[in-house]
C-alpha positions as CSV (number, residue, x, y, z in Angstrom):
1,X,0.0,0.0,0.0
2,X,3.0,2.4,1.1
3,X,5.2,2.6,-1.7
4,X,6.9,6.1,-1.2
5,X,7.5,7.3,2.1
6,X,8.5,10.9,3.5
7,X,10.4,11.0,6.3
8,X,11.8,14.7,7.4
9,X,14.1,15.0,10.0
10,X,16.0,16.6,12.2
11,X,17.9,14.4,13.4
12,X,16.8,14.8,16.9
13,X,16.0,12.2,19.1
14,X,12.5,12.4,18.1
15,X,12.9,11.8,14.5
16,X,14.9,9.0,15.4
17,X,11.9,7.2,17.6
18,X,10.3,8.2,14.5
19,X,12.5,6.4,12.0
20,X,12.4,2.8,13.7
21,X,8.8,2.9,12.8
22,X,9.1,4.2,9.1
23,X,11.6,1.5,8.8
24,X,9.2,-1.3,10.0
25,X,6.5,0.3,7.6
26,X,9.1,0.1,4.7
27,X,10.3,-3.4,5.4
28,X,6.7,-4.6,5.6
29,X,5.4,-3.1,2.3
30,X,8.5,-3.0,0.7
31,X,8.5,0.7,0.0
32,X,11.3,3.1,-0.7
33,X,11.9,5.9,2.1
34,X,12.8,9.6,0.9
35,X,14.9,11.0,3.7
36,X,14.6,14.8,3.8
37,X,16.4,17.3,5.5
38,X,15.1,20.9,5.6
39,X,18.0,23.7,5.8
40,X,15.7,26.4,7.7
41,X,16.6,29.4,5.6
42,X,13.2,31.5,7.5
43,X,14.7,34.7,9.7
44,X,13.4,32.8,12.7
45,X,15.7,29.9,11.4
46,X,18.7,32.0,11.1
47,X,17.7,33.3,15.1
48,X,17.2,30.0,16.4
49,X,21.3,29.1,15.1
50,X,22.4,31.8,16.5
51,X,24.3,33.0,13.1
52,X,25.2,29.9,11.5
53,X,25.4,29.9,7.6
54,X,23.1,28.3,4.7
55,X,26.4,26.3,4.3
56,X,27.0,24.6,7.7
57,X,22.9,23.8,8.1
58,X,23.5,21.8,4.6
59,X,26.4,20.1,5.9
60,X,24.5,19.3,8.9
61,X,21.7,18.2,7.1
62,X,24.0,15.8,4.4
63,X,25.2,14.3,8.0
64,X,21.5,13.6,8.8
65,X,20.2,11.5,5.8
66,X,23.2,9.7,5.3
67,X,23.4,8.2,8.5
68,X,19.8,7.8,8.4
69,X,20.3,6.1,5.0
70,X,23.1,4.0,6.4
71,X,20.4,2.9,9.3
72,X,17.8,1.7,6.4
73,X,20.5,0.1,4.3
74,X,21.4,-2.2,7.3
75,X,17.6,-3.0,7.2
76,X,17.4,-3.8,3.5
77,X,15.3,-0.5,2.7
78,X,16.1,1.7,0.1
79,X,16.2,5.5,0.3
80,X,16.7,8.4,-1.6
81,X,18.0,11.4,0.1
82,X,18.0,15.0,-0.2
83,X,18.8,18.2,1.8
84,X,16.8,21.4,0.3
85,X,16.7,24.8,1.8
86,X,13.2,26.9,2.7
87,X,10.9,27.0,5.7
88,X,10.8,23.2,6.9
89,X,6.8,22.8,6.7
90,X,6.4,24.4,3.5
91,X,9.2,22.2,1.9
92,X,7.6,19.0,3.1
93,X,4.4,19.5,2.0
94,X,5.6,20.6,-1.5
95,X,8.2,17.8,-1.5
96,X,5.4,14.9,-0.9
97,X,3.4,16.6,-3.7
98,X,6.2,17.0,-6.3
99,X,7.4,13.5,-5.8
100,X,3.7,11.7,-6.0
101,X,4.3,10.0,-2.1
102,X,2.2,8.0,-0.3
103,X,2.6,8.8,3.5
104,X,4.6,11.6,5.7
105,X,6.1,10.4,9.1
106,X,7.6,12.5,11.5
107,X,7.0,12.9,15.3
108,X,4.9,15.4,17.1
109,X,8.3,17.3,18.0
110,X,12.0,17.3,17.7
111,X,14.5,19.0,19.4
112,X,13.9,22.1,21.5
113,X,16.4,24.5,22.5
114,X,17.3,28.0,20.3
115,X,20.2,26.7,19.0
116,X,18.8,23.9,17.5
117,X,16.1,23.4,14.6
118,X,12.6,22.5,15.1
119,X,10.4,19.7,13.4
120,X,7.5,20.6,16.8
121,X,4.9,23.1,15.3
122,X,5.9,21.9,11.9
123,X,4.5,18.7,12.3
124,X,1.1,20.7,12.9
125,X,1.2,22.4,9.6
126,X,2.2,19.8,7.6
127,X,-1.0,17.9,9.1
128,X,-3.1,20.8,8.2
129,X,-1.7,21.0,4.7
130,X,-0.3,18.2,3.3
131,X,-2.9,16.6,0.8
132,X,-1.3,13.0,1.3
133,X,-1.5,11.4,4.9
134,X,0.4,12.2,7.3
135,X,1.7,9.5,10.3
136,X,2.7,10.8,13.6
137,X,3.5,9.7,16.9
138,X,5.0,11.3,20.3
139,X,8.3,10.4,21.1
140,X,7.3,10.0,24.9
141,X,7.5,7.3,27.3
142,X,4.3,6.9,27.6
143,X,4.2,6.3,23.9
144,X,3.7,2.6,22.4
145,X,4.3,1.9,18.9
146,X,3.6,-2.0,17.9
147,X,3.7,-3.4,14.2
148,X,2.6,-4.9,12.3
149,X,-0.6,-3.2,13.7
150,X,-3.4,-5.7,14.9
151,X,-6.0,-3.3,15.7
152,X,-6.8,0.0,13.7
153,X,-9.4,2.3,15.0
154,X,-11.0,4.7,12.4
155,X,-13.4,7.1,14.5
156,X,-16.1,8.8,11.6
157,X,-18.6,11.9,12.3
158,X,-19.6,11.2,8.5
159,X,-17.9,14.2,6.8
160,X,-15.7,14.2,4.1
161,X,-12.2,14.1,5.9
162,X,-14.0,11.3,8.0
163,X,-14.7,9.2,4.8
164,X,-11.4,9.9,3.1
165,X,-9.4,8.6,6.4
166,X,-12.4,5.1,6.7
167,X,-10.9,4.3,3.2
168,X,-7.1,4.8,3.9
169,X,-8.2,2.9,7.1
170,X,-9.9,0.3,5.2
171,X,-6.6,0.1,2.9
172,X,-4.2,-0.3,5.8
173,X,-6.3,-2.9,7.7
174,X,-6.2,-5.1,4.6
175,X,-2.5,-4.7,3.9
176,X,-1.4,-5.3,7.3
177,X,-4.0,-8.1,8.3
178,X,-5.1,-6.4,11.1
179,X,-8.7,-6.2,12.8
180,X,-11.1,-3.1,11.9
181,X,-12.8,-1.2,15.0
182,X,-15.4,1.7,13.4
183,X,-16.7,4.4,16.1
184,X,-18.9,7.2,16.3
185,X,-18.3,9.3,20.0
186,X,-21.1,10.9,20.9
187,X,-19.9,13.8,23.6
188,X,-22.6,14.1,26.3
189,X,-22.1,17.9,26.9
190,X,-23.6,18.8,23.2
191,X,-26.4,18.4,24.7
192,X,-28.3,21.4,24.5
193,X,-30.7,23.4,27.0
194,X,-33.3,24.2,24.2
195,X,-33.8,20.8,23.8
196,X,-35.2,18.1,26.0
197,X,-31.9,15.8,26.1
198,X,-33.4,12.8,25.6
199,X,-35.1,13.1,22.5
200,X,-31.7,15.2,21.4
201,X,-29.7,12.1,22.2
202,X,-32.1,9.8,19.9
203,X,-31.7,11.7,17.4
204,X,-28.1,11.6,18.1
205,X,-27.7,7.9,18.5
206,X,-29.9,7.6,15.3
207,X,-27.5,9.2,13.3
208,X,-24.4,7.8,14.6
209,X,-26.1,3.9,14.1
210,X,-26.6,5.2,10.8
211,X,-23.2,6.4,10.2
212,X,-21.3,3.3,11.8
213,X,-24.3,1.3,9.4
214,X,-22.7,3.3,5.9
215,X,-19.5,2.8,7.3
216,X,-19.5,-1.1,7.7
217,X,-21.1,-1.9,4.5
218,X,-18.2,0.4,3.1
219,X,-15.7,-1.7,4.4
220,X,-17.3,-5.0,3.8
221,X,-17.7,-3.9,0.1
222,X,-13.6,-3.2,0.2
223,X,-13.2,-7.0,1.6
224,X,-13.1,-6.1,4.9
225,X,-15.1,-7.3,7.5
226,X,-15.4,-4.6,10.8
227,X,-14.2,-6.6,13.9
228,X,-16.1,-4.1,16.0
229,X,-18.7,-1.1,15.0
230,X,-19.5,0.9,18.3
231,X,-21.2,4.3,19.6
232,X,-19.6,4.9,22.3
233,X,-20.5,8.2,25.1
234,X,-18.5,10.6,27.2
235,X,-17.8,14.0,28.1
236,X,-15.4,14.4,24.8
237,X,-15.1,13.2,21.4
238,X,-11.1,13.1,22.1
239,X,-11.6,11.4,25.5
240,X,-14.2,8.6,24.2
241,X,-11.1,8.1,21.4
242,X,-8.9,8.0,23.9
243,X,-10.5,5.7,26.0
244,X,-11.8,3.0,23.3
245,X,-7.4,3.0,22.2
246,X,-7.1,1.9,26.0
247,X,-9.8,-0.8,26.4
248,X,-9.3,-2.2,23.3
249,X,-5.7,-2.0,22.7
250,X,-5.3,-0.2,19.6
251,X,-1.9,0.2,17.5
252,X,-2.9,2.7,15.1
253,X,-5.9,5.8,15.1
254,X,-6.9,6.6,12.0
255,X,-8.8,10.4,11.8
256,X,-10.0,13.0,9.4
257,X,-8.2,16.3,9.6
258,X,-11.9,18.0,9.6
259,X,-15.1,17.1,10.6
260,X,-18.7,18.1,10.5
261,X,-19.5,21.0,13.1
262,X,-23.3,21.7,14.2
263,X,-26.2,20.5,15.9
264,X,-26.6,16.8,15.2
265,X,-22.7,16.4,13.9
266,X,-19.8,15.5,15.3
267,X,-16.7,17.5,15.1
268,X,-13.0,15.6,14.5
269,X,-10.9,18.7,13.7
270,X,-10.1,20.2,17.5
271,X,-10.5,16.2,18.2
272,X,-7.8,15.8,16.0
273,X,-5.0,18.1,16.8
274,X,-5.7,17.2,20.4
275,X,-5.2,13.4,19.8
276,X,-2.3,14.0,18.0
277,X,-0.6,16.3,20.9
278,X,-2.1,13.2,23.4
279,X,-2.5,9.6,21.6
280,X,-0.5,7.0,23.6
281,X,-0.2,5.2,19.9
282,X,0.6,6.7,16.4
283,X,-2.1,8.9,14.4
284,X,-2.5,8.5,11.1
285,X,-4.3,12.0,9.8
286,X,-6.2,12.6,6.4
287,X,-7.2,15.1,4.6
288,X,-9.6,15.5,2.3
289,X,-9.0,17.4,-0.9
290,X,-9.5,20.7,-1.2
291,X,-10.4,21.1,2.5
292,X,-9.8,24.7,3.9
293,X,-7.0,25.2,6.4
């Protein structure tokens, strides 16, 4: 399924947590890894390096992807490998574009410090931008990354980013023979005060059945049968996400990178960015083309 992979990096210890998984997604599909390295030519770059030149963040950067190369070679993984110069979010998203590839990995944040380059908010741009999807994990503790994945999770509110990531989701389950778990979260403190709550939450649970309904017959049509369809309640859409990865032992969250927002909808944009920031296991974010940023 994952026949080009991004990886930017850093070379922080981050984007090295990062880089163990690429290279067991790689391995797996047998997919080629495009190691970039992103010479932060911005005026906040040249700040954060404290005066450095163009030249020695190049150097640097060859240093980066060819020990990172040297790392997939002894893994059987072929690379390509590039160093370019520009504002690092920008660069990846047109990079991934220019080169047709199938996934971006990179970790929720790199290195921190201002003498060193960042790869922290940039992760949250290229989310909000990149028109191919985009893997990311926290390189934390508290953080566990299993593969091949057994269980994938795709959450759906029904919208367009929703329906985008249930067929990448779909895709990936087959590829890595892993189990399917559909859910619709229904947060308990949309209820409104202008109308009686319990007819509000039929109406809610109605359209979530009917969501997880489309959703299943989706993926059975793909050749994949849903291990699990649930609608599961709390006080959040994040914490119900977060809660269902827990109890059911999920390796990989697969989300929209927008949802629906009103009355009777559920919203997985905010949802997002705050399980990326929080999910004990990787995120796998999609966006839907042409979606506004």
């Amino acid at each position: 399924m994952f026949e080009e992979i991004l990886f930017p990096t850093d070379g922080s210890d981050g984007a090295a947590f990062a880089f163990d998984h690429v290279l067991d997604l790689a391995a797996r599909h047998d997919a080629t890894v495009h190691i970039l390295n992103v010479a932060d030519t911005t005026q906040n770059g040249l700040l954060e390096i404290r005066g450095d030149d163009v030249d020695a963040l190049e150097q640097e950067g060859d240093r980066i992807v060819r020990e990172a190369a040297e790392q997939a070679d002894k893994r059987g993984v072929d690379t390509v490998t590039d160093v370019v110069r520009g504002e690092p979010y920008r660069e990846i998203v047109d990079y991934a574009e220019k080169h047709g590839l199938d996934l971006v990995v990179m970790p929720t944040h790199g290195r921190r410090g201002l003498e060193r380059f960042l790869l922290g908010s940039t992760s949250e741009r290229v989310i909000r931008r990149a028109d191919v999807p985009v893997l990311t994990m926290r390189p934390d503790d508290d953080v566990t990354i299993s593969h091949p994945y057994q269980d994938i999770l795709v959450p759906t509110d029904g919208s367009d980013c929703a329906n985008q990531a249930l067929a990448i989701g779909v895709d990936i389950t087959d590829a890595e023979d892993a189990a399917l778990h559909l859910l619709t979260a229904i947060a308990i403190t949309t209820l409104g005060v202008d109308v009686r709550p319990d007819i509000q939450m039929r109406m809610l649970e109605k359209s979530a059945h009917e969501l997880l309904e489309g959703a299943a017959a989706f993926a059975d049509d793909a050749g994949v049968e849903p291990a699990s369809t649930s609608v599961e309640y709390g006080p959040s859409i994040h914490q119900v996400i977060l809660t269902y990865i827990d109890e059911h032992d999920i390796d990989l969250v697969v989300v929209g990178t927008h949802g629906r927002t009103g009355f009777d909808r559920y919203v997985l944009g905010s949802v997002t960015e705050y399980l990326v920031r929080t999910s004990p296991i990787p995120v796998l974010t999609v966006r839907a083309p042409n979606t506004d940023t």
